[in-house]
N, C-alpha and C positions, 0 to 999 in steps of 0.2 A: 505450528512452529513459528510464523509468522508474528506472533504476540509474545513472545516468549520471553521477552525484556520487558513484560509488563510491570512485573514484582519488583524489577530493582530499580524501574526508574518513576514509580507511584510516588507521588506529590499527592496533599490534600489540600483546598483551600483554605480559608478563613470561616468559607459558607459549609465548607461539610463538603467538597466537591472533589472526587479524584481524577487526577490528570495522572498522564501518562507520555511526558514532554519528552522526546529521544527517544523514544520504545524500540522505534525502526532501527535504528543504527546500533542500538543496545544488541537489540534481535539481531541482526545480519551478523556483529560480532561474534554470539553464542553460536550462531550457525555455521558461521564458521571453523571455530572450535569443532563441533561436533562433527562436521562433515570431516577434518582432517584425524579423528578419534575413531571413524570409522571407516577411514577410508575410501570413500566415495573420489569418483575421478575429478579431473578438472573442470570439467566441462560441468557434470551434475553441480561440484560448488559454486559454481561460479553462475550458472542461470538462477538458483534456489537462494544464493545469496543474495544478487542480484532485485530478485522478486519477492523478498522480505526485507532489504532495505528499500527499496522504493513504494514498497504496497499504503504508503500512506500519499501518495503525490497524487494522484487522481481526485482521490478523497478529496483535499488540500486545493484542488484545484477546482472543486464541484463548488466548496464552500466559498473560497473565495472569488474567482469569478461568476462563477452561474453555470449556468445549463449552454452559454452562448459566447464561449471564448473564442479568440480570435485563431486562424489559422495557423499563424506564429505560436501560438502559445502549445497547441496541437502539434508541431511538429517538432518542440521543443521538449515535450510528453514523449512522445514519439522514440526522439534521439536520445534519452534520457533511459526508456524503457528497455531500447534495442527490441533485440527481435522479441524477445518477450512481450510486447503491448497485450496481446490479447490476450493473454497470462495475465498479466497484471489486469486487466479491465476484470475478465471473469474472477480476481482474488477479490477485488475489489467492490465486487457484488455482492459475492459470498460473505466477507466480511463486515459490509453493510448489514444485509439482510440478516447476519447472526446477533447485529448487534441492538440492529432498530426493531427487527420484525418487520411485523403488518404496517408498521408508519413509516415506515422505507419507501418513498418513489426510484429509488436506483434503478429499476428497470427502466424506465422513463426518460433519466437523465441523459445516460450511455448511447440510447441509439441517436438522439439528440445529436451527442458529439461527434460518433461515425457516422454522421451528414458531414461533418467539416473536410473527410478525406476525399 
């Protein structure tokens, strides 16, 4: 569910390359929708929203700092994720490992960063 705004926000490059720029806030949109179509409570929309709009920010933040961000930057991950972090840390394995495979280090990465806490 989490990628679900893959289809409408597919970009190709020049080189043949598909991007998927906004998926996340596409997706937390659609989830939204659907969670009020089916009525799920506030609390289930609002974590699940939540951890499909933000499940690309870890990512985001592996690539662009590294393995060795700074505590500030961690705590801003943190406040950002609310109480989901470890929700979002485990999507964001998952979603790695679905996407790379075998050449994924994401396990690697993550325990790296829960040294910072």
């Amino acid at each position: 569910m989490h990628d679900i705004g893959k289809p409408i926000s597919r970009t190709e490059s020049s080189d043949g390359i598909s991007h998927f720029y906004g998926h996340d806030e596409i997706s937390a949109r659609i989830v939204t929708e659907i969670a009020d179509r089916m009525k799920w409570s506030s609390e289930d929309k609002r974590v699940i929203t939540n951890l499909v709009a933000q499940h690309m920010q870890l990512h985001f933040m592996l690539t662009n700092i590294g393995t060795n961000p700074s505590k500030k930057v961690m705590a801003k991950f943190i406040k950002t994720a609310g109480t989901q972090w470890k929700e979002l840390m485990m999507l964001t394995i998952a979603d790695t490992k679905s996407a790379r495979g075998p050449k994924s280090n994401i396990e690697e990465e993550v325990p790296q960063l829960l040294e910072l806490f």
